[in-house]
C-alpha positions as a Python dict, from the first residue, in 0.01 Angstrom:
ca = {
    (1, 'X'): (0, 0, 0),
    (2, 'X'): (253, -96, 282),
    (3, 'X'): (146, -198, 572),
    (4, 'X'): (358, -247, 891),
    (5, 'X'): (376, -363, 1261),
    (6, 'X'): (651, -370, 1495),
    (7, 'X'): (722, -595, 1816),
    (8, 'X'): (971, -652, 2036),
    (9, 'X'): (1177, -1003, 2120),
    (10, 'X'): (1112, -959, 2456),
    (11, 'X'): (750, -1010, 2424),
    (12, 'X'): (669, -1238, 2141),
    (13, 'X'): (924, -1418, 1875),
    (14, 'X'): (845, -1427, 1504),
    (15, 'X'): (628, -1725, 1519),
    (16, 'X'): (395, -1527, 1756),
    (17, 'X'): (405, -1235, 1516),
    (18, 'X'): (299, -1393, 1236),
    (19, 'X'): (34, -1496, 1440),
    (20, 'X'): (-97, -1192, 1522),
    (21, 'X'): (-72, -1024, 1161),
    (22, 'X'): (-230, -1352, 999),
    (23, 'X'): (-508, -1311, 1237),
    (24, 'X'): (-557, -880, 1183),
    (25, 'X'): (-562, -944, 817),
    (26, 'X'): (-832, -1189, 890),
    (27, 'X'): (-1034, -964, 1079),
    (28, 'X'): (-1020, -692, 795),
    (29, 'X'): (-1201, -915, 594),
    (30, 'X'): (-1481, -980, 837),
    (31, 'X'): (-1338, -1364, 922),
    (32, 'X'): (-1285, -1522, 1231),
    (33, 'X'): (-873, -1516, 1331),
    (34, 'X'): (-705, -1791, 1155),
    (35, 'X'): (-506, -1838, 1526),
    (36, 'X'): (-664, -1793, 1859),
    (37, 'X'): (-390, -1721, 2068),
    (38, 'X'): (-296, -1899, 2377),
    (39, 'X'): (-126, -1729, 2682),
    (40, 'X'): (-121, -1996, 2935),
    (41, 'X'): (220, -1984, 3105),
    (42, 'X'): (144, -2283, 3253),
    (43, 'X'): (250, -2471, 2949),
    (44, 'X'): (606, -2351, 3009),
    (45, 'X'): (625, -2401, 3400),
    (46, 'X'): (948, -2542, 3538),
    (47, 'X'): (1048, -2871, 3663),
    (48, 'X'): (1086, -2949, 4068),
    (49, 'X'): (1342, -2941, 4132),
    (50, 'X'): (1490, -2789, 3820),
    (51, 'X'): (1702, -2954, 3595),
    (52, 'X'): (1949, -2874, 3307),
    (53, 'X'): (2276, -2934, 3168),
    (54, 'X'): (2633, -2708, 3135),
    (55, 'X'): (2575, -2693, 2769),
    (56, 'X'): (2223, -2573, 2798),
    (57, 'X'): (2366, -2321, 3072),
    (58, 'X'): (2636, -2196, 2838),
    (59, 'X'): (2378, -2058, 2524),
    (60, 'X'): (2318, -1739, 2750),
    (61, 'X'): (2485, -1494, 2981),
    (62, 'X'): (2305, -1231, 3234),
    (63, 'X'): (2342, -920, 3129),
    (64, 'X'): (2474, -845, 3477),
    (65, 'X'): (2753, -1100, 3445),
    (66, 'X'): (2901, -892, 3117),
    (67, 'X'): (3245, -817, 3172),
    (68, 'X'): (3387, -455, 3053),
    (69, 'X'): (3600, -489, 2738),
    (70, 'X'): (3868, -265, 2708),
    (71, 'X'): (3931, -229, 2319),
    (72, 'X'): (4299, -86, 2198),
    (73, 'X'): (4149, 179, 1921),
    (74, 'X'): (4483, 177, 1739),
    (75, 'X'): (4506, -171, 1705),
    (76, 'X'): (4162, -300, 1679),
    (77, 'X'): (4035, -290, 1286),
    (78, 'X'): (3713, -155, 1253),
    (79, 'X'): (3421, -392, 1218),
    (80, 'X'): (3194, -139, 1026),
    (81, 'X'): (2995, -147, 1320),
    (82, 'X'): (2833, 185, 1203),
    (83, 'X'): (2712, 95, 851),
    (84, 'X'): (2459, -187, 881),
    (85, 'X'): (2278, -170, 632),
    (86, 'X'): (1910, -386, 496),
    (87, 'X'): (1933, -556, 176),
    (88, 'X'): (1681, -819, 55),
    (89, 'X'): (1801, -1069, -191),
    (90, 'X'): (1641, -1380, -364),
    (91, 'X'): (1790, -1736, -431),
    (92, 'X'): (1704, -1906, -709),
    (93, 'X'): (1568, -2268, -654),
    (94, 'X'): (1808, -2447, -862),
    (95, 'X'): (2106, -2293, -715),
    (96, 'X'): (1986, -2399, -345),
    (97, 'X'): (1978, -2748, -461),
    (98, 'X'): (2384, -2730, -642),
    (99, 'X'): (2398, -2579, -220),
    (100, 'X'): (2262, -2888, -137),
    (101, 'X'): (2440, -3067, -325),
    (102, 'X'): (2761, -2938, -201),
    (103, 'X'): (2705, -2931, 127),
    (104, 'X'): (2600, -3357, 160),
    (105, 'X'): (2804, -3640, 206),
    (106, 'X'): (2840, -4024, 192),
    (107, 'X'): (2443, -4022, 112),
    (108, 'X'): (2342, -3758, 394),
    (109, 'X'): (2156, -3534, 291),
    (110, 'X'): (2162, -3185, 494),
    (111, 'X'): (1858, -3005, 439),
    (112, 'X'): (1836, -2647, 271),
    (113, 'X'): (1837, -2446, 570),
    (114, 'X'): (2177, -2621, 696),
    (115, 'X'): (2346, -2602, 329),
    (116, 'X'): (2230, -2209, 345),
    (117, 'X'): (2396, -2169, 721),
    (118, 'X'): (2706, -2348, 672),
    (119, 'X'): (2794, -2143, 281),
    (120, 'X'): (2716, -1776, 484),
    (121, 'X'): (2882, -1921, 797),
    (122, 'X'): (3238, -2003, 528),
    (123, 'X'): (3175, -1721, 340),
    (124, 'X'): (3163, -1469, 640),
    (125, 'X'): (3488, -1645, 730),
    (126, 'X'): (3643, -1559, 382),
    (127, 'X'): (3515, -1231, 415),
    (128, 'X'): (3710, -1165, 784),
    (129, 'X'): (4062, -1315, 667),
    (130, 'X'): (4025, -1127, 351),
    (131, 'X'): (3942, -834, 487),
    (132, 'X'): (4212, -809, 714),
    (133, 'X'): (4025, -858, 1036),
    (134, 'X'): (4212, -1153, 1095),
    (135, 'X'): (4252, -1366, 1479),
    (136, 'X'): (3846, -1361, 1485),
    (137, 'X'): (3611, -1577, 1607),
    (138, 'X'): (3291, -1649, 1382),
    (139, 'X'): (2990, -1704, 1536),
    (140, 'X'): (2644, -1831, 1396),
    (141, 'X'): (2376, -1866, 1572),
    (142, 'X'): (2006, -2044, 1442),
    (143, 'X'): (1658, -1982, 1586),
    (144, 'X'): (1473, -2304, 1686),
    (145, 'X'): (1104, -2309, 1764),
    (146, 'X'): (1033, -2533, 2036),
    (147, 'X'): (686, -2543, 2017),
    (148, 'X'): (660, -2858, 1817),
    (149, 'X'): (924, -3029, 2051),
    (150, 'X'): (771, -2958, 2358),
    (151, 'X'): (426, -3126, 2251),
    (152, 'X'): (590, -3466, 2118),
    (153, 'X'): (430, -3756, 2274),
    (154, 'X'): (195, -3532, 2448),
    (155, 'X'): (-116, -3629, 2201),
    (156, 'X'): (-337, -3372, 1986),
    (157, 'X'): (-476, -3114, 2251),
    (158, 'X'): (-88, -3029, 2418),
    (159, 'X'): (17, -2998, 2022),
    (160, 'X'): (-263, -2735, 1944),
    (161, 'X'): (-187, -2546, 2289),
    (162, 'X'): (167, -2512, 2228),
    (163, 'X'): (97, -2425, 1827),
    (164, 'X'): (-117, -2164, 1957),
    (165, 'X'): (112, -2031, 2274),
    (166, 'X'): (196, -1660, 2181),
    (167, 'X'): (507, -1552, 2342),
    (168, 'X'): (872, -1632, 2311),
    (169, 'X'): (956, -2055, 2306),
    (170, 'X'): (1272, -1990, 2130),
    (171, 'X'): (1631, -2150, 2122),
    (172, 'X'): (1942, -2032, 1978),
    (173, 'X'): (2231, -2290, 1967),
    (174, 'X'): (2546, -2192, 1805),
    (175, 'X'): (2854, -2263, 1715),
    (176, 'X'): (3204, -2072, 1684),
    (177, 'X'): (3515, -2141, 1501),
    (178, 'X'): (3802, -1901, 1424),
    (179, 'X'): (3755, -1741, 1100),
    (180, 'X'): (4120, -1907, 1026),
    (181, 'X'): (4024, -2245, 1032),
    (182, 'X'): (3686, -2197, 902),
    (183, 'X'): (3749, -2030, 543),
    (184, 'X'): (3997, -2344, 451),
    (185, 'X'): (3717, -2627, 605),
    (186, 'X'): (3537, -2774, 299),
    (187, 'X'): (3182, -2699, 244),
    (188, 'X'): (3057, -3027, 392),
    (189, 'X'): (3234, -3021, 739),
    (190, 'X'): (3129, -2692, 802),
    (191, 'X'): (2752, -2814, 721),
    (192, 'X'): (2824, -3093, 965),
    (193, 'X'): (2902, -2862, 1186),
    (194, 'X'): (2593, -2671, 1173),
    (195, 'X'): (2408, -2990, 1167),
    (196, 'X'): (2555, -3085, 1505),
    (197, 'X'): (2469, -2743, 1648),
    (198, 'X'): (2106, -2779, 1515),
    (199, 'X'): (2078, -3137, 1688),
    (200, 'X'): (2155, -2986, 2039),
    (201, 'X'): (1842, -2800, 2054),
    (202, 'X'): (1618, -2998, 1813),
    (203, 'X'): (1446, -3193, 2113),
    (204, 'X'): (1216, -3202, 2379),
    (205, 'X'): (1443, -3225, 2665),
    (206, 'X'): (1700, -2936, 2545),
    (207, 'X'): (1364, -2697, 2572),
    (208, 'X'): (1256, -2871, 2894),
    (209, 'X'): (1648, -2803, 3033),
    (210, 'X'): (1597, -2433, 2898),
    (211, 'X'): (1290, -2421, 3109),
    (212, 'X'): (1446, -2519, 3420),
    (213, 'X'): (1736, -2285, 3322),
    (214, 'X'): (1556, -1931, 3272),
    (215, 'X'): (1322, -2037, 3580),
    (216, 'X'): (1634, -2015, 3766),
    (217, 'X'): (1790, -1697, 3642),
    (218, 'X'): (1446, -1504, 3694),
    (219, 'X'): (1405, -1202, 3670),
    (220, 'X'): (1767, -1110, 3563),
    (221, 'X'): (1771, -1015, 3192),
    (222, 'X'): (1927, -1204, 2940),
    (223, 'X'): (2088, -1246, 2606),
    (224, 'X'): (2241, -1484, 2376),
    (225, 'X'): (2608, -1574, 2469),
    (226, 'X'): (2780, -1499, 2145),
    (227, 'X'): (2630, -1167, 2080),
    (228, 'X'): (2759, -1087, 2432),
    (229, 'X'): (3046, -913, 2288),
    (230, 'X'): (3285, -1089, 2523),
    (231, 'X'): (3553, -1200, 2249),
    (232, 'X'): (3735, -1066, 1927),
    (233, 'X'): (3437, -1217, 1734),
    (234, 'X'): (3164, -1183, 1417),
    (235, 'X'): (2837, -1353, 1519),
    (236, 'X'): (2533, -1376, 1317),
    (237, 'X'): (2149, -1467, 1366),
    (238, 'X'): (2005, -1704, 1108),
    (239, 'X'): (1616, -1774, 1155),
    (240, 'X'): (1372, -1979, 892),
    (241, 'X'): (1054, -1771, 816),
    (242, 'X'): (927, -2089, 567),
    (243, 'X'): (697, -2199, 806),
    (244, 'X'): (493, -1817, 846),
    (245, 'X'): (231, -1743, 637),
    (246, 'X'): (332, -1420, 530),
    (247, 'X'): (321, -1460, 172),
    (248, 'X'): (137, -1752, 72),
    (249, 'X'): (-241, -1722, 261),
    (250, 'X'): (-245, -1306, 378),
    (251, 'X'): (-506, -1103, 245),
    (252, 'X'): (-579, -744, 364),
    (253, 'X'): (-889, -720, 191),
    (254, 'X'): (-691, -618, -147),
    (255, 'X'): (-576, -955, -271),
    (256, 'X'): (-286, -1189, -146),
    (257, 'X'): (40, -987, -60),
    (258, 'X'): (270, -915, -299),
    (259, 'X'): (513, -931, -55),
    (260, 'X'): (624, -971, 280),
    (261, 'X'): (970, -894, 502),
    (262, 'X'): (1076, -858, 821),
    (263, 'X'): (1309, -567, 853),
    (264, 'X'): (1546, -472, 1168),
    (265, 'X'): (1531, -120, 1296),
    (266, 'X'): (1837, 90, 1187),
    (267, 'X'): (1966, 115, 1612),
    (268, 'X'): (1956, -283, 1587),
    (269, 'X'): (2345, -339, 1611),
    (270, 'X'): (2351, -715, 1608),
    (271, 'X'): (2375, -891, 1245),
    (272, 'X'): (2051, -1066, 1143),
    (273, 'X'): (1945, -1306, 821),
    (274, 'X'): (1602, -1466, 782),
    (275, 'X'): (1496, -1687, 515),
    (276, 'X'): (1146, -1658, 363),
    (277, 'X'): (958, -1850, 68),
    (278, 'X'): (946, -1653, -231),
    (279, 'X'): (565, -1545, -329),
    (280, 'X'): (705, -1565, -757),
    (281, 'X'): (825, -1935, -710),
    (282, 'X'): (778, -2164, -486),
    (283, 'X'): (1186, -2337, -488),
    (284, 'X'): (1316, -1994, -437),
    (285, 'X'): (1381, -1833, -140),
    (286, 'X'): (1386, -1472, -49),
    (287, 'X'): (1666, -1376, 185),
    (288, 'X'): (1639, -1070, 438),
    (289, 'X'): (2027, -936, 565),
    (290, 'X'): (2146, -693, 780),
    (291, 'X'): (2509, -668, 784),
    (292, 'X'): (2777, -410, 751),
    (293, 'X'): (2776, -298, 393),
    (294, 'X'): (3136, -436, 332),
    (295, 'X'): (3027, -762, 448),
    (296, 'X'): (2717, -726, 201),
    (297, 'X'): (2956, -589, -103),
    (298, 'X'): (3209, -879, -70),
    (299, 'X'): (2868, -1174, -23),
    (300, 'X'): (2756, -948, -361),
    (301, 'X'): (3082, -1014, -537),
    (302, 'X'): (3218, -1316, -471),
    (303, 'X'): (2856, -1512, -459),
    (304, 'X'): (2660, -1348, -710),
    (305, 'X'): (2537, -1622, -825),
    (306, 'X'): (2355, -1691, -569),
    (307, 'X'): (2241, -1397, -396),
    (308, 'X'): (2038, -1198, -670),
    (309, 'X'): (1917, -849, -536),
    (310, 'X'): (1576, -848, -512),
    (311, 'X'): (1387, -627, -773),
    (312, 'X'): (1060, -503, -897),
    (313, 'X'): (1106, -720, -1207),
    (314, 'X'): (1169, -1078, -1009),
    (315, 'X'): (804, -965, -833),
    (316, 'X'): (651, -925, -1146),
    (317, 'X'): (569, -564, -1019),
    (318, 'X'): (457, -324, -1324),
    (319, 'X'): (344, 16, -1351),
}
């Protein structure tokens, strides 16, 4: 039995999602919702006057401000733009921690999620230069939740509001560096640099500035700057799904999932990666990508020992 939903970013982000599927899978079993959701746009009102920085500014472009590119056919190699494909892999737990491992320095420890970021962040850089797509910019880009940030020092009853605001509270810092200087960087300055990245939005006043910034931009559309398509560039979204219950407390009625994904629609052109807990064992990680298929066959190849295709054998499925 699969079972489905779809949504849309402009409505609700994947924390909100979760939400809603943890609570319909409640409801199938005759229990009360495990979330009730909040919708109180209040929580998210604006500052008077408004306030932000340039940085804050700078993670997002109107659509109406996109500028036409004018692309030289002959000379431009072709970014497989037309053969995304959706693979699901799974990481074993021991070979996160060697990631780990790798990716600290001088007793600083960077945590799994960074260590993940900065090896596909590299890797994707190998994978341009070696490719022959070379004078690139790569781009990654993480999802933050601000929910959690925007409560701190606010006491209990603003923490439970904004845990149980449905709708979008979502940042995206990134970074870029050109894919150049990026393959040759060793594995722990590139995890520094994701750490910095992280750091920007990982606060209560960057969401507060964000606030103030999309207040002022209503109701003009917008999107995140390096997916823009402004710049000779590869950018990629990472975003944690550790935190959602999808496959450690769901029950339909027929026993705790077996398993659960997210999956982007085949017209979704951007390139996506979330990171789930595995529902076999609990230090591995499952690992949802959509990417050009080259761009999956070289990660295959030249990494296989850490991304592991996910089979019917590591979820202990049997006929």
């Amino acid at each position: 039995m699969v079972i489905a939903t779809m949504f849309d970013h402009r409505v609700a982000d994947g924390y909100s999602a979760n939400m809603f599927v943890s609570s319909w899978a409640d409801i199938t079993r005759s229990q009360p919702p495990s979330f009730l959701p909040s919708f109180r746009r209040s929580v998210l009102n604006a500052r008077r006057p408004t306030i932000y920085t340039p940085s804050t500014a700078n993670m997002f472009i109107s659509l109406s401000k996109l500028p036409l590119i004018q692309v030289d056919q002959k000379n431009e190699p072709n970014l497989d733009q037309d053969s995304l494909r959706s693979r699901i892999y799974y990481i074993k737990g021991d070979q996160l921690k060697k990631l780990q491992l790798l990716a600290s320095e001088n007793g600083c420890q960077r945590s799994k999620l960074e260590s993940f970021t900065s090896f596909l962040w590299k890797i994707t850089a190998k994978y341009m230069e070696d490719s022959g797509y070379l004078d690139h910019v790569c781009n990654i880009a993480v999802a933050v939740d601000g929910r959690r940030r925007l409560s701190e020092g606010e006491g209990v009853e603003k923490e439970d509001l904004m845990a149980a605001h449905f709708g979008n509270v979502l940042s995206i810092p990134f970074g870029r560096i050109h894919s150049k200087d990026l393959k040759d960087m060793p594995l722990t300055s590139v995890a520094k640099e994701v750490n910095k990245l992280l750091k920007t939005a990982a606060n209560k006043d960057h969401f507060l500035d964000l606030i103030d910034w999309v207040e002022d931009q209503r109701p003009k559309p917008l999107m995140s700057r390096p997916f823009a398509g402004t710049e000779k560039a590869v950018s990629i979204m990472v975003s944690s799904g550790q935190r959602f219950s999808i496959m450690d407390k769901m029950d339909f009625g027929w026993g705790k999932l077996v398993f659960g994904s997210c999956y982007a629609p085949a017209a979704r052109r951007d390139y996506y990666v979330m990171t789930m807990s595995s529902p076999v064992k609990t230090d591995d990680w499952i690992v949802y990508m959509h990417l050009p298929k080259k761009h999956l066959n070289y990660m295959e190849t030249h990494a296989s020992h850490l991304f592991k295709p996910l089979t019917t054998d590591y979820l202990k499925l049997y006929d």
